[in-house]
C-alpha positions as CSV (number, residue, x, y, z in Angstrom):
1,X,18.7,10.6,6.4
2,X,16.7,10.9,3.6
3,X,17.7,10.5,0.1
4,X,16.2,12.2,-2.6
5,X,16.8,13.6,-5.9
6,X,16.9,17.6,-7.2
7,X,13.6,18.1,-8.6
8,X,15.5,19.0,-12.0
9,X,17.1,15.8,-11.8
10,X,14.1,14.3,-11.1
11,X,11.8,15.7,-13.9
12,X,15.0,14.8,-16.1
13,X,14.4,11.0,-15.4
14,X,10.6,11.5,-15.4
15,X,10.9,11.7,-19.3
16,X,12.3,8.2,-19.7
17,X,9.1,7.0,-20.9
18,X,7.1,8.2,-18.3
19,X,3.4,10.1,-19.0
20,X,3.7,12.9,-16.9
21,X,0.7,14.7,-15.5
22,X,-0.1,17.1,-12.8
23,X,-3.2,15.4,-10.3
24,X,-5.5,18.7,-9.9
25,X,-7.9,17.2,-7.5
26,X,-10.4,19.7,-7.6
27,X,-12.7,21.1,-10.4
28,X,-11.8,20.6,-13.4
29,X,-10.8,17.8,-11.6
30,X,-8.7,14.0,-12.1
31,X,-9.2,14.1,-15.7
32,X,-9.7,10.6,-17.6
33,X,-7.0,11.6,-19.6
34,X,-4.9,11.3,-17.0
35,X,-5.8,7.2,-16.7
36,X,-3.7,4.5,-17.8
37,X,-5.3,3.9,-21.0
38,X,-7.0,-0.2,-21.2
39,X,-6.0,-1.8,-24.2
40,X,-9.0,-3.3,-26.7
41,X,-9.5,-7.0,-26.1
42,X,-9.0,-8.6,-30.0
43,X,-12.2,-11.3,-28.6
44,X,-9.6,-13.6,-27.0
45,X,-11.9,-14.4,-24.4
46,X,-13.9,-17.5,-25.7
47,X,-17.5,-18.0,-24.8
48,X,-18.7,-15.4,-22.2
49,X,-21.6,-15.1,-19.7
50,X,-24.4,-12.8,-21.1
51,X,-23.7,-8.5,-20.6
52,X,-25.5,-8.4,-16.7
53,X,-26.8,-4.7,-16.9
54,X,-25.1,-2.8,-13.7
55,X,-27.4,-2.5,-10.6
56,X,-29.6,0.3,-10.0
57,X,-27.5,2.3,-7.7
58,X,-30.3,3.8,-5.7
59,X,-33.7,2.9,-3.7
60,X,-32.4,-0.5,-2.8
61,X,-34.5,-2.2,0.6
62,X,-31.7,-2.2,2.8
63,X,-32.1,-5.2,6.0
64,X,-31.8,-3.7,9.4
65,X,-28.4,-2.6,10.6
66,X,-26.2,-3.1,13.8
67,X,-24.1,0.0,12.0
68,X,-25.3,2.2,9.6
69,X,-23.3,4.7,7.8
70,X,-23.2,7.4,5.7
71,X,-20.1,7.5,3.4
72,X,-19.1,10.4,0.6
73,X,-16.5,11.1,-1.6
74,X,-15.4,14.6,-2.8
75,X,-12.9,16.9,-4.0
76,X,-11.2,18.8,-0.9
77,X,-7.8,20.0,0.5
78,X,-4.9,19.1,3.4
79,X,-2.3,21.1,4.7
80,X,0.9,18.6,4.3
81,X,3.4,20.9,4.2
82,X,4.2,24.8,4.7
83,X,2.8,26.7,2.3
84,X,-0.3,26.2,-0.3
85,X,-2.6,23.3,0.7
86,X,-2.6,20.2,-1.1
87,X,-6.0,19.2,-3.6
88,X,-7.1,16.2,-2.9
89,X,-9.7,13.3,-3.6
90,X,-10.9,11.9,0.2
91,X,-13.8,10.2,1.9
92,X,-15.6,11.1,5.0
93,X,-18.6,9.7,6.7
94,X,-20.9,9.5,9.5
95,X,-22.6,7.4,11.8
96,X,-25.9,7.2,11.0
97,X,-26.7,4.1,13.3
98,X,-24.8,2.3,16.1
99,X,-21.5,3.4,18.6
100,X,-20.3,6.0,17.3
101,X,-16.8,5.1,17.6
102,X,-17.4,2.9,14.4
103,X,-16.2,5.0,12.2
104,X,-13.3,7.6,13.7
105,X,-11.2,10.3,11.5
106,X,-7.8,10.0,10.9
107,X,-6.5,13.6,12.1
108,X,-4.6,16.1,9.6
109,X,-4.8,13.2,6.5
110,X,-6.5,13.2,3.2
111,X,-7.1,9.5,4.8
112,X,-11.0,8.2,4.9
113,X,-12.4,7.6,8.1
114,X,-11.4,4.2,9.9
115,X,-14.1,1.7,10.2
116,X,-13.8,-0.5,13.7
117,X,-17.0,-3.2,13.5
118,X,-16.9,-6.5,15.1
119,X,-17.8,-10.2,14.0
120,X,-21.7,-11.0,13.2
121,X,-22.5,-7.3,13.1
122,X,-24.8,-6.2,10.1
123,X,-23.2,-3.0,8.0
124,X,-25.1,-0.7,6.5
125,X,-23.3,2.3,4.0
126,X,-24.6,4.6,1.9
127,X,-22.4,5.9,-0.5
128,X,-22.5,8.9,-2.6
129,X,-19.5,11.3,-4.5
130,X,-19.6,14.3,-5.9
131,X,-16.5,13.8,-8.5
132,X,-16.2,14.0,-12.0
133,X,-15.7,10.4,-12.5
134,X,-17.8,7.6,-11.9
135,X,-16.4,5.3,-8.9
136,X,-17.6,2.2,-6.0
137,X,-16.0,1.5,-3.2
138,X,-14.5,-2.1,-2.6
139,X,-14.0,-3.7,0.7
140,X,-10.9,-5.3,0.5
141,X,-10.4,-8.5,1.9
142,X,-14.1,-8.6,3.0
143,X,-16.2,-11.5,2.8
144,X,-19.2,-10.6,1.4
145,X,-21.8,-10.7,-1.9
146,X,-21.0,-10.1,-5.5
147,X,-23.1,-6.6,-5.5
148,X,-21.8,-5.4,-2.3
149,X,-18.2,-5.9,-3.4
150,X,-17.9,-2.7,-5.0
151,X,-17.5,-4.4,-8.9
152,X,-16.6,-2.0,-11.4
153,X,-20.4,-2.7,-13.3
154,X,-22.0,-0.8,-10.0
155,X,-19.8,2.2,-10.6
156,X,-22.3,5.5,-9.9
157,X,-22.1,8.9,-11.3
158,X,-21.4,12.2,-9.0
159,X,-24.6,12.6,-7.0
160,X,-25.8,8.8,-7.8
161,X,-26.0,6.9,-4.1
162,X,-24.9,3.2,-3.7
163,X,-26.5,1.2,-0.9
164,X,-24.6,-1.5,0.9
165,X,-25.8,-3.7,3.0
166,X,-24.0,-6.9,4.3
167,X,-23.0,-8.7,7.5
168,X,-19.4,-8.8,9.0
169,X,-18.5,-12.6,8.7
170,X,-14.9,-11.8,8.6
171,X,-12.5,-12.7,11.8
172,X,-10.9,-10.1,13.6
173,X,-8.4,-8.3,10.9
174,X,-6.9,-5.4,9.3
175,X,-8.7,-4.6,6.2
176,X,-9.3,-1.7,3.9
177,X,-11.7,-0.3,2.1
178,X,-11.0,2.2,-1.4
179,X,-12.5,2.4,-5.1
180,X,-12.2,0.2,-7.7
181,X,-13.7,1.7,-10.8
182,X,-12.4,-0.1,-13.9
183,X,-9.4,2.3,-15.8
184,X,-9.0,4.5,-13.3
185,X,-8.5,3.0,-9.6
186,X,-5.3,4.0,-9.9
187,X,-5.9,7.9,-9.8
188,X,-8.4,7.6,-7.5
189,X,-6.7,6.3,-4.9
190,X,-3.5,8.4,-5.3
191,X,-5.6,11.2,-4.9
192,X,-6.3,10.1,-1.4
193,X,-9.3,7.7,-1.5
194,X,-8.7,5.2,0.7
195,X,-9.5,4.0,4.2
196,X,-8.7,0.7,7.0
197,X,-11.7,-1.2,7.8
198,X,-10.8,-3.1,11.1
199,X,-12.7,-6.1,12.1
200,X,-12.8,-7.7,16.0
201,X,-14.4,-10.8,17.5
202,X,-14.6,-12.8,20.3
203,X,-11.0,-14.6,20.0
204,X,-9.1,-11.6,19.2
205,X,-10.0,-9.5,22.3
206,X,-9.9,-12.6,24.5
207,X,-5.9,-12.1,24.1
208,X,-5.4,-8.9,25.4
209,X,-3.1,-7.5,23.1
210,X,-2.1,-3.8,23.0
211,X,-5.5,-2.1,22.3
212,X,-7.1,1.6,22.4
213,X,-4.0,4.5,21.9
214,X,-1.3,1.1,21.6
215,X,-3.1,-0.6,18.4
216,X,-1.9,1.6,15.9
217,X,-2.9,1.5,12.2
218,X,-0.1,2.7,9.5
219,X,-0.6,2.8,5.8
220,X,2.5,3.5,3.9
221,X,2.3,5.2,0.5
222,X,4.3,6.9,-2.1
223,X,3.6,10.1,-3.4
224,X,5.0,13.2,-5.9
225,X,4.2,17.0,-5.3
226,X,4.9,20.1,-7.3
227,X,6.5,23.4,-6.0
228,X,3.0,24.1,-5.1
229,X,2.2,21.1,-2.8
230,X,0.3,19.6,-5.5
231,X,-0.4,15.8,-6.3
232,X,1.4,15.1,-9.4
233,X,0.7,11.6,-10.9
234,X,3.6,9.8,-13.1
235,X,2.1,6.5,-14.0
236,X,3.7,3.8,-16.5
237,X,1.4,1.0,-17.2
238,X,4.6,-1.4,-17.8
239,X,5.9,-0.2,-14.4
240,X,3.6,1.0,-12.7
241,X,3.9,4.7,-10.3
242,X,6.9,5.2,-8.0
243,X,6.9,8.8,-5.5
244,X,9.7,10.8,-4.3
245,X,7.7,11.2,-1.5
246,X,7.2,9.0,1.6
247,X,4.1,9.4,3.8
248,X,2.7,7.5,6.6
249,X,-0.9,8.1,7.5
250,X,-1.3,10.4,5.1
251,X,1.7,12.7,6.4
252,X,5.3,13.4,5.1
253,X,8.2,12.8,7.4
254,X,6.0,10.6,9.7
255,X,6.8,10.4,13.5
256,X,5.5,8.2,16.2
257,X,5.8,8.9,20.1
258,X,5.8,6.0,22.0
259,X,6.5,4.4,25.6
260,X,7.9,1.8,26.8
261,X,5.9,-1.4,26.5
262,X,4.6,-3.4,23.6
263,X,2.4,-1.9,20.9
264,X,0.3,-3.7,18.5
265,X,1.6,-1.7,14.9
266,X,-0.9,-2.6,11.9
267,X,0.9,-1.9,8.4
268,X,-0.8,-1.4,5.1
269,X,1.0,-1.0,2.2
270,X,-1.3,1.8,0.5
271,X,0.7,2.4,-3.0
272,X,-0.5,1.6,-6.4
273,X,2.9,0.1,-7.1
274,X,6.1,-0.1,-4.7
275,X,7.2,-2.9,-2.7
276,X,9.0,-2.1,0.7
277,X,11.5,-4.4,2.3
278,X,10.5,-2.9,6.2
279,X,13.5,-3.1,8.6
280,X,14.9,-1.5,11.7
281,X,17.4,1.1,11.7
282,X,19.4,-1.4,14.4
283,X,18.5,-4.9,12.9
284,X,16.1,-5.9,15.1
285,X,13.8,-9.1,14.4
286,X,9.9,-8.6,13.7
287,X,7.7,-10.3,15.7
288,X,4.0,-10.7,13.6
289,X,0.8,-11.6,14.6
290,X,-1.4,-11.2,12.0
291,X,-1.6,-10.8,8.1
292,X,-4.4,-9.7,5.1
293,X,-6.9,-11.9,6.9
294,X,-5.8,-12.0,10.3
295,X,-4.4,-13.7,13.4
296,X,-1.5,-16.2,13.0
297,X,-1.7,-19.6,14.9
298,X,1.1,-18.3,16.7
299,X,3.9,-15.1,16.4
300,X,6.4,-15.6,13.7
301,X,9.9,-13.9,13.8
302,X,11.4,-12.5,10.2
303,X,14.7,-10.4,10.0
304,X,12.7,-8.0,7.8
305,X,9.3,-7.8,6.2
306,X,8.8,-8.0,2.1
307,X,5.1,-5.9,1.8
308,X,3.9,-5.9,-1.5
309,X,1.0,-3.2,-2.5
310,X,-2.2,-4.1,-0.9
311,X,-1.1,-6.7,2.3
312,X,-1.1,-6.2,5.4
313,X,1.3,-7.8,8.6
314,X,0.3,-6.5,12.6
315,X,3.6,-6.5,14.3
316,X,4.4,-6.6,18.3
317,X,6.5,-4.0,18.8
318,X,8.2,-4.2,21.9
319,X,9.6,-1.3,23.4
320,X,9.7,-2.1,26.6
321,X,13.7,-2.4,27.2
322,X,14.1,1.2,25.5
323,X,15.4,4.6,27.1
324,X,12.9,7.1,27.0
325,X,15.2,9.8,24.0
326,X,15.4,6.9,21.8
327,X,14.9,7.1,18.2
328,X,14.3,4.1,16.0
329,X,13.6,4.1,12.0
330,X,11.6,2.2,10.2
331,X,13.4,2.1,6.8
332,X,12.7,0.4,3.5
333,X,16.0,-1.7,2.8
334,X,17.5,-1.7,-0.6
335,X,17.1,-5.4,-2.5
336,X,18.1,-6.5,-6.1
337,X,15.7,-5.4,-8.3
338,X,13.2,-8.0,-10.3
339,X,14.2,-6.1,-13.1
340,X,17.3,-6.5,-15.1
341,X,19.5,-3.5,-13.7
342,X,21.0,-4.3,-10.4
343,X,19.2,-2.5,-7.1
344,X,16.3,-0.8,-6.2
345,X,16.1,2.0,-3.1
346,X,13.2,-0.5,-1.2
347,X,11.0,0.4,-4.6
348,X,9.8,-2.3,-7.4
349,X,11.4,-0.3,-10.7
350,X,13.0,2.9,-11.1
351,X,11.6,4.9,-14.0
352,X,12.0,8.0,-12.2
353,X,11.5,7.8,-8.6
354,X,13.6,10.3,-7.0
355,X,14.6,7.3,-4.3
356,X,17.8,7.1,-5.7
357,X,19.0,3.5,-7.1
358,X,20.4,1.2,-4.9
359,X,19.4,3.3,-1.8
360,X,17.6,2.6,1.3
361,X,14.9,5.1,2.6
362,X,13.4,6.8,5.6
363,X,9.7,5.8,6.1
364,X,9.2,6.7,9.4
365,X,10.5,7.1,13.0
366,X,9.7,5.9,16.4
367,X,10.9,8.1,18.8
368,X,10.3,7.1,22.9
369,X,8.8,9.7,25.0
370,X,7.5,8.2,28.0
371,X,8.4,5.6,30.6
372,X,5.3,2.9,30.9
373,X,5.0,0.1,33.5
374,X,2.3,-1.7,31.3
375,X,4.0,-5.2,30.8
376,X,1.3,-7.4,28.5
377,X,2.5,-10.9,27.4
378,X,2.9,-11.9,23.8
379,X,0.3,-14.8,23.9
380,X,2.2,-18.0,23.1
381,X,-0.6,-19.1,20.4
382,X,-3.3,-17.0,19.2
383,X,-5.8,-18.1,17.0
384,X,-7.0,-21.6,15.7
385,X,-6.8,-21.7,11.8
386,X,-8.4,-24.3,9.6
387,X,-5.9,-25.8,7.2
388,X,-7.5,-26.5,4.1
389,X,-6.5,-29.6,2.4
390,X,-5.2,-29.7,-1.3
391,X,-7.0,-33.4,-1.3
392,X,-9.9,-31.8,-0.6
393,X,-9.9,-29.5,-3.7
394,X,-12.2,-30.2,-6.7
395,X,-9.6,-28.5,-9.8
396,X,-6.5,-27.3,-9.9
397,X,-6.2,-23.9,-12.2
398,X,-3.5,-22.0,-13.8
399,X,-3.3,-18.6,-14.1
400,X,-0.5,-17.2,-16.4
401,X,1.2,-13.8,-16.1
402,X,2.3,-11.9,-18.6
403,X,2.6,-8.7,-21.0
404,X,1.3,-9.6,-24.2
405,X,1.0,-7.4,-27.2
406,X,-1.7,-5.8,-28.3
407,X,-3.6,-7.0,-24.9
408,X,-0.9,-5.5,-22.4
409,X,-0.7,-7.2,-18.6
410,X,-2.6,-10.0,-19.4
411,X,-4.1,-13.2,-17.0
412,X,-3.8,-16.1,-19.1
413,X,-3.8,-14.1,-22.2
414,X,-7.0,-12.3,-21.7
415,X,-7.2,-8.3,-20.4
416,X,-10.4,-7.3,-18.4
417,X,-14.0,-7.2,-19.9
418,X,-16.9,-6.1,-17.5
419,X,-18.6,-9.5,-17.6
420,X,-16.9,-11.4,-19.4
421,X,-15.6,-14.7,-17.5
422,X,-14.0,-17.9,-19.4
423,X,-14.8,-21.6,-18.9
424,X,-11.9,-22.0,-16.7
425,X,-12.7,-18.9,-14.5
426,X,-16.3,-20.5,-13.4
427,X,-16.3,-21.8,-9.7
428,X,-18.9,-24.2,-7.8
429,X,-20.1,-22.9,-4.7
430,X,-19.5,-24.5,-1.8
431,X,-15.6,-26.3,-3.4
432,X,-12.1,-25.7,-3.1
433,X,-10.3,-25.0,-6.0
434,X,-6.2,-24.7,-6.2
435,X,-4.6,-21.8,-8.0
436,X,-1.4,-21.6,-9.7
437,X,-0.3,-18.3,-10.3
438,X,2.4,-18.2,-13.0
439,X,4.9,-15.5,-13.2
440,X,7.4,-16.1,-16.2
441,X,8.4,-13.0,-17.0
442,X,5.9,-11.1,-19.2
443,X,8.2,-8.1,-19.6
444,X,9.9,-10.0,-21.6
445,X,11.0,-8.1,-25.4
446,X,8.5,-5.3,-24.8
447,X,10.5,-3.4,-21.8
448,X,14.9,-3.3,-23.3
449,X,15.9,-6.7,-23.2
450,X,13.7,-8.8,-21.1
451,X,13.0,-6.8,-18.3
452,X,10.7,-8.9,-15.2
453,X,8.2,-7.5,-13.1
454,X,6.9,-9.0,-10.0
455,X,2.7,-8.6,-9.4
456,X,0.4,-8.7,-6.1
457,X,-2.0,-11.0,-7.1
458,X,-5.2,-10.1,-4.8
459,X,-9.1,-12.6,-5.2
460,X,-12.1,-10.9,-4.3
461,X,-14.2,-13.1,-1.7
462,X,-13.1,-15.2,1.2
463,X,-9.3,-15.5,2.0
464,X,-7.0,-18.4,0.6
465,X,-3.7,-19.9,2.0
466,X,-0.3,-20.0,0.4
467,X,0.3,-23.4,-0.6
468,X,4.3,-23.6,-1.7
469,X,6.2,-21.5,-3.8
470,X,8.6,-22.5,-6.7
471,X,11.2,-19.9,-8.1
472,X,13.2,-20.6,-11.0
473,X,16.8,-20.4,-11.6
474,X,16.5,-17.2,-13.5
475,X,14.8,-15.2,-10.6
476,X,16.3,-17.1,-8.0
477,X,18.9,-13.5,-6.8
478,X,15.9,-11.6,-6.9
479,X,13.7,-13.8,-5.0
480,X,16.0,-14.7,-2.3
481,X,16.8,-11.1,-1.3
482,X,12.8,-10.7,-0.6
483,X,11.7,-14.1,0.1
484,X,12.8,-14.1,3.6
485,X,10.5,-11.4,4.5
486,X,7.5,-13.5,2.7
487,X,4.7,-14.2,5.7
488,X,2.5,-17.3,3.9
489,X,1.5,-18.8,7.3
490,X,-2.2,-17.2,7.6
491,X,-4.8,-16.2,5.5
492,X,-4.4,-13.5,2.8
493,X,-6.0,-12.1,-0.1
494,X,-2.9,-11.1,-1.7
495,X,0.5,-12.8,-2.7
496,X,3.5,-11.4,-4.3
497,X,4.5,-13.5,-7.5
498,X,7.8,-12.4,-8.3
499,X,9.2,-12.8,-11.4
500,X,10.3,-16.9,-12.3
501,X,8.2,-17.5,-9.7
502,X,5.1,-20.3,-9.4
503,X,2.7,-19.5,-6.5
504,X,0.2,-22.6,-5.6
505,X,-2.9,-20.7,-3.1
506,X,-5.8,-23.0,-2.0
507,X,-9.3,-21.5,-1.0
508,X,-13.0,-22.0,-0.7
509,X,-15.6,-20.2,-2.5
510,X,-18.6,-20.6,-0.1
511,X,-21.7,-18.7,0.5
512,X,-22.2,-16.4,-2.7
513,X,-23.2,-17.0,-5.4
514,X,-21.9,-14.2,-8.7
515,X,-19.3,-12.3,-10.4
516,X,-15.5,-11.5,-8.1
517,X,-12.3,-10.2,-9.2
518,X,-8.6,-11.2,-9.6
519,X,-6.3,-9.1,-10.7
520,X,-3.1,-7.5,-10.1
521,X,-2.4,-5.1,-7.1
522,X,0.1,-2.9,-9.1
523,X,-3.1,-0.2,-10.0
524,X,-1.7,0.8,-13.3
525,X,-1.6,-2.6,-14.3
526,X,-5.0,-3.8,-13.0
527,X,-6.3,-0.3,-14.4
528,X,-4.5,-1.6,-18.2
529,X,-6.5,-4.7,-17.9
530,X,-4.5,-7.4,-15.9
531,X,-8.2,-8.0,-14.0
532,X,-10.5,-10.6,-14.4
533,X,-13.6,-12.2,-13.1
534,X,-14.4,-15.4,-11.9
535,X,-18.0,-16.3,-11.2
536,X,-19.2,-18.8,-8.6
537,X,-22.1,-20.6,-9.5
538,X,-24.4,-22.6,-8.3
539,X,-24.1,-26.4,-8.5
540,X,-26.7,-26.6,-10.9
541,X,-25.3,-24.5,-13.1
């Protein structure tokens, strides 16, 4: 059953520092006001590469496309529950070019349309909004050029177009797409802007997994509503934004009908701030196949699955040896929260979250409806991954996190400036760098007493691979009542780095030259600056 809070309990613990704000998604619209406000930078940042000017936005000479879209954002409204419909922020497209099952809607959600493109294929989009405030769209987890990577200097006006144009040289994976304007991502994709972007090749549909009405996306994402179905946005830049509200695909009180046989389940965590600790209503083992940048070497086996904001894991779902009248939850477990206080109902702080402390929740339920004979095999290995080799890297960096006054959430010190990039954050193409991310506790004498928070560290660009972890004695509880859900064995883009904790990730930064990102997956504290860039340049340079 589903726990929540009486909403005049919950607007009681809303005041507890919290800037509260009603999300009117239409005209006048998400008001700036509403942002997480980014702290000056006191000129902490050293030397700096020269202002670029932001790209013109339009009349770009785009190369011949295997898929060519037509992608816009704009104020509109869902019917989630009885009564008014909700006011919200979404994306919706068209296939200008190519199958037209590259792009397919996600029914009764205020989700974007679903990209499926495949390996070597050439994209074409052309984006447009009609919002109040500026926004790009970035890719996530995509490997592609520093101006099609949807950096906060490209940001257009309502009725400005964006042309992107790149080639898919991703492997098959689940990735996403949503905006990333700087100040106010988070906002934006509360109020419903945000999409998967799946990627096939050759390799992937040689293994015949579960495919067509058994590959199931889910995104998983916390949300608050008024009396009036309306979007309300609580967002604490220490915290971050907890809901009261689950939804799965877009939709409250989520349930899946399935058969019995194996399913291929794709899991995004979609929220600007909580952490889920996935299990099974009976305790039964996840198999997973795939994580943020795809295919395993082989299925792994965890008694539960720690998902911080932004990754993704594809599970094999079995459910074959089901009765058809079964009912199965998905449920976010409780775990000891990173910050001092004891447990946390499956959410990263409490702050007013109507998920009452040191509960589990709902998130969704599987309930079996039909017999299948459909038997596929879980391949025994699935992909081939090259291991990259910490000999092989050319520097070894550290990256430091950490609340530091006046700056806030800071990356080694420094909050985010358009261009501005440091010695240390300047990258030769074509090497492989090591990167230490540092968690020591930030919070530390700003938040009651040294209060820790743990951070989804994402990098723009090509994937990297989890090296080793190091937890120290101080967030050692914490850690271990997450850590065995941690899935490090593929490629990723984003790594929870929990409080005490030292994260070692080894990549390659091939192909483009140009300002990236790093930054914090918690939205409220990428939009109060913890975001950088690092440029690659050339060896020359």
């Amino acid at each position: 059953m589903k726990k929540t809070l009486s909403r005049r309990k919950f607007l009681s613990l809303g005041g507890m520092g919290l800037a509260a704000a009603t999300l009117a998604a239409c005209a006048p619209g998400l008001a700036p006001s509403l942002s997480p406000t980014v702290p000056p930078n006191p000129g902490n940042d050293g030397p700096t590469s020269p202002s670029r000017p932001a790209a013109t936005p339009t009349s770009r000479s785009a190369a011949p496309a295997d898929v060519a879209i037509a992608l816009a954002a704009a104020p509109a409204t869902v019917s989630l529950f009885s009564g008014k419909p909700t006011e919200v922020w979404q994306f919706s497209g068209r296939v200008l070019e190519g199958a037209a099952d590259a792009l397919q809607p996600v029914p009764n959600s205020y989700l974007g349309p679903t990209f499926r493109v495949k390996k070597g294929q050439r994209l074409n989009v052309s984006f447009t909004h009609d919002l109040p405030q500026e926004s790009i769209v970035h890719w996530h987890g995509l490997h592609v050029p520093a101006e099609m990577d949807g950096h906060p200097q490209y940001a257009i006006n309502k009725g400005e177009t964006f042309e992107y144009s790149y080639k898919i040289l991703n492997r098959a994976g689940t990735y996403w797409y949503h905006p990333h304007p700087h100040g106010i991502t988070g906002p934006q994709v509360y109020a419903g802007m945000a999409g998967f972007f799946l990627v096939s090749d050759e390799e992937e549909q040689a293994l015949g997994l579960p495919s067509g009405e058994f590959d199931i996306p889910l995104v998983i994402q916390d949300r608050i509503f008024d009396a009036d179905n309306q979007l309300v946005y609580r967002a604490n830049g220490m915290m971050g934004f907890l809901g009261e509200q689950i939804l799965v695909n877009g939709q409250p009180d989520f349930s899946l009908p399935v058969a019995t046989r194996p399913y291929r389940l794709r899991l995004l965590n979609g929220s600007n701030s909580r952490i889920y600790k996935l299990g099974w209503s009976d305790n039964s083992p996840f198999t997973v196949i795939a994580t943020d940048g795809g295919l395993l070497e082989k299925p792994v086996q965890r008694p539960y699955i720690t998902l911080a904001p932004a990754e993704r894991v594809e599970l094999w779902v079995d459910f074959s040896n089901r009765a058809v009248g079964d009912v199965i939850t998905l449920k976010s477990l409780s775990f000891i929260s990173p910050a001092r206080g004891g447990m946390m109902g499956g959410g990263m702080m409490g702050g007013g979250s109507s998920l009452e402390l040191g509960d589990s929740f709902d998130v969704l339920t599987v309930n079996v409806t039909r017999k299948s004979d459909d038997r596929p095999k879980l391949p025994v290995r699935l992909s081939t991954i090259e291991r990259l080799s910490p000999g092989d890297a050319v520097a070894t960096k550290t990256v430091t996190l950490a609340m530091r006054p006046p700056n806030g959430w800071t990356l080694n010190g420094r909050s985010f400036q358009m261009t501005a990039v440091a010695p240390e954050e300047r990258v030769k193409l074509n090497t492989i760098e090591i990167w230490e991310f540092v968690n020591d506790g930030g919070g530390r004498g700003m938040m009651g007493g040294g209060m820790m928070l743990p951070h989804p560290m994402h990098m723009h660009g090509e994937q990297f691979q989890v090296l080793d972890r190091q937890i120290s004695r101080s967030g050692r509880r914490a850690w271990q009542d997450l850590s065995q859900g941690f899935v490090d064995e593929g490629w990723k883009d984003t790594v929870l780095v929990m409080p005490g904790e030292r994260v070692r990730v080894i990549r390659r930064f091939a192909d483009f030259t140009g300002l990236f990102l790093y930054h914090c997956h918690n939205l409220e504290h990428e939009d109060m600056g913890m975001m950088r860039n690092f440029e690659i340049v050339a060896p020359s340079s």
